[in-house]
N, C-alpha and C positions, 0 to 999 in steps of 0.2 A: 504494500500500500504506500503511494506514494504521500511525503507529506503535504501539499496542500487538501487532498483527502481524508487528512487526519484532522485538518484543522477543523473542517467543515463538518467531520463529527463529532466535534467536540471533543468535551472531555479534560481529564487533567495532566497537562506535562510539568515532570517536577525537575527544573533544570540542575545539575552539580556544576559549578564553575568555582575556578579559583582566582586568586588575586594576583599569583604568579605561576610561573613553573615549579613542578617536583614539590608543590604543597600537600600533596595528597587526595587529589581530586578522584582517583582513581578508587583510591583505597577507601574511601568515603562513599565513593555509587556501590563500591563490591558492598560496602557494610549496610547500606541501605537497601540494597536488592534482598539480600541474606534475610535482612530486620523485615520483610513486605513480604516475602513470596508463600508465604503460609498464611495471607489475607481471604478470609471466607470466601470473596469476590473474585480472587486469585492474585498472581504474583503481575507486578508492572511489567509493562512491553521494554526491553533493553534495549537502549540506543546508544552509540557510541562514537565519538568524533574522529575523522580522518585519522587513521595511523593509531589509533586507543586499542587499548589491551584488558578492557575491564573483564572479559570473557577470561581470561586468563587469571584472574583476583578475586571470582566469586569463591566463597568458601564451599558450597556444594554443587559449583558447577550451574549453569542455566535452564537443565531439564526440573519440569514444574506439572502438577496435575491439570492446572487451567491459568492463564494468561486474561487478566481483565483487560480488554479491550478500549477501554475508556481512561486506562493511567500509560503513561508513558515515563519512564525515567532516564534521563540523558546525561549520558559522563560528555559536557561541553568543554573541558581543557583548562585551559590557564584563563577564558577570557569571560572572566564575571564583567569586568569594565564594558564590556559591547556586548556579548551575546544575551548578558543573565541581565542585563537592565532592561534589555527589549521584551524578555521574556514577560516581565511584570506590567506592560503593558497590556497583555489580556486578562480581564481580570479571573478568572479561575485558574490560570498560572502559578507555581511556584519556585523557588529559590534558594536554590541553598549553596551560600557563600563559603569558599572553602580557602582559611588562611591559615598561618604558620604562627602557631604560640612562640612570637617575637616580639620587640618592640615594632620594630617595621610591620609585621605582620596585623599587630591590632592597630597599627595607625592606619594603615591600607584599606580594613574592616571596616574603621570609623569612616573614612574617607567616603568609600563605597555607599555603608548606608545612610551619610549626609545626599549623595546622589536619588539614591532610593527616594529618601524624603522630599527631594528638592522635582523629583519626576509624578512622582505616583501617592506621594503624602501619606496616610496613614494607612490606608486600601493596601498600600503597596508592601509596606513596611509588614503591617500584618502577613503577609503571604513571603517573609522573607526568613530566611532561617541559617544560623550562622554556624557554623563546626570548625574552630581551634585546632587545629592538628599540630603534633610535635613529632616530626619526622626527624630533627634532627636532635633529638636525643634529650636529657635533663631541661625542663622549663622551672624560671623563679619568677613568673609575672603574676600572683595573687593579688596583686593589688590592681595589676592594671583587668586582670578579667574580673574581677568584683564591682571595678569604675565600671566597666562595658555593660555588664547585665545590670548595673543601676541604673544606667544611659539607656537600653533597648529594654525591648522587655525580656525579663530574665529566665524564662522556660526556651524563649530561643536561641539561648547562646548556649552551646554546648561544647565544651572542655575535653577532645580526647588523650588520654593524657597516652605517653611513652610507652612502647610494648614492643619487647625484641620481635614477636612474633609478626608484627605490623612492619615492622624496618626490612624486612626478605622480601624479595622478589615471589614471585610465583602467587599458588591459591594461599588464602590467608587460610591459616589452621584454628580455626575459632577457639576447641579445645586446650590452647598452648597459649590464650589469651589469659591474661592475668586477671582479677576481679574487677579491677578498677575500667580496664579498658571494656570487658565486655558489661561491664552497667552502662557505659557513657556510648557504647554501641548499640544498646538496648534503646534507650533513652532517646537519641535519637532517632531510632529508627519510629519507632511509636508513638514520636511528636508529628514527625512527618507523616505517617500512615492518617494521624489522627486530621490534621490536615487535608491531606486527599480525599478523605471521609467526608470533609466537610463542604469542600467545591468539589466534588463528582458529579450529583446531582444537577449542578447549576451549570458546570460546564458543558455537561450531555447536550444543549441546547443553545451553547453558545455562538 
């Protein structure tokens, strides 16, 4: 099915974009397919940008008992600045910002959802959802992500925190994920689900 076909029936796409390169955009759609594909309605349709490898990251692989036709989820790359702002211009569209638990990384977030705000105002903002990645190993920013979810609202910023099993290439081993990572994997996934749940219906007919 081609996409303007998809547009026209509606529905919900929940874009992954990042703020840069090698933030973890990848590793974030694998966690969110994983976190959905056991959804009553079934698992989101995988989409994946030029040259993406998310089929290679999913922790059980893409085979699934039923495929809802009406969620689409998209590993969009490094480019939340163009692709994931356009994306919030439909409104049953979603968003999920993917940056690097840095200081540059949360300045980049704030930047980003100053855009949000400054395009699509609170509509927008609501439909936007943010995942902290630390790819590159020990984070000490408690204070600046405590600023952020007192700045946004604080069930959408999610914190995944360091996990050797996340730093390997290949499928992610869920099993060999430490407590911390697979709550804040959980967690997000289930805010997002809870989201798609909530503009499905409205976008069916959008």
């Amino acid at each position: 099915m081609t996409d303007p076909e998809e547009r026209k029936e509606g529905g919900v796409r929940v874009v992954v974009a990042g703020t840069g390169g090698g933030v973890g955009v990848t590793t974030v759609t694998a966690l969110l397919f994983e976190g959905m594909r056991s959804r009553p309605l079934g698992a989101p349709r995988l989409l994946d940008h030029a040259g993406g490898d998310v089929g290679d990251r999913l922790p059980s692989g893409d085979e699934v008992a039923r495929i809802d036709p009406l969620v689409r989820l998209q590993d969009a790359g490094r480019h939340a600045a163009r692709i994931g702002l356009d994306v919030l211009a439909r409104p049953h569209d979603l968003l999920v910002v993917v940056a690097p638990r840095t200081p540059l990384g949360v300045a980049d977030a704030r930047a980003l959802l100053a855009e949000v705000d400054a395009r699509t105002g609170l509509q927008g903002r609501r439909r936007t959802v943010l995942a902290l990645d630390a790819p590159f190993g020990p984070v000490r920013d408690a204070d600046d992500l405590e600023a952020l979810r007192s700045d946004f609202e604080r069930r959408s910023v999610h914190a995944i925190p360091p996990d050797p099993a996340l730093a390997v290439g290949g499928r992610i081993a869920m099993p060999r994920l430490a407590r911390p990572a697979r709550r804040a994997a959980h967690e997000l996934a289930a805010h997002v689900a809870d989201l798609v749940a909530r503009h499905r219906a409205g976008g069916r007919s959008a």
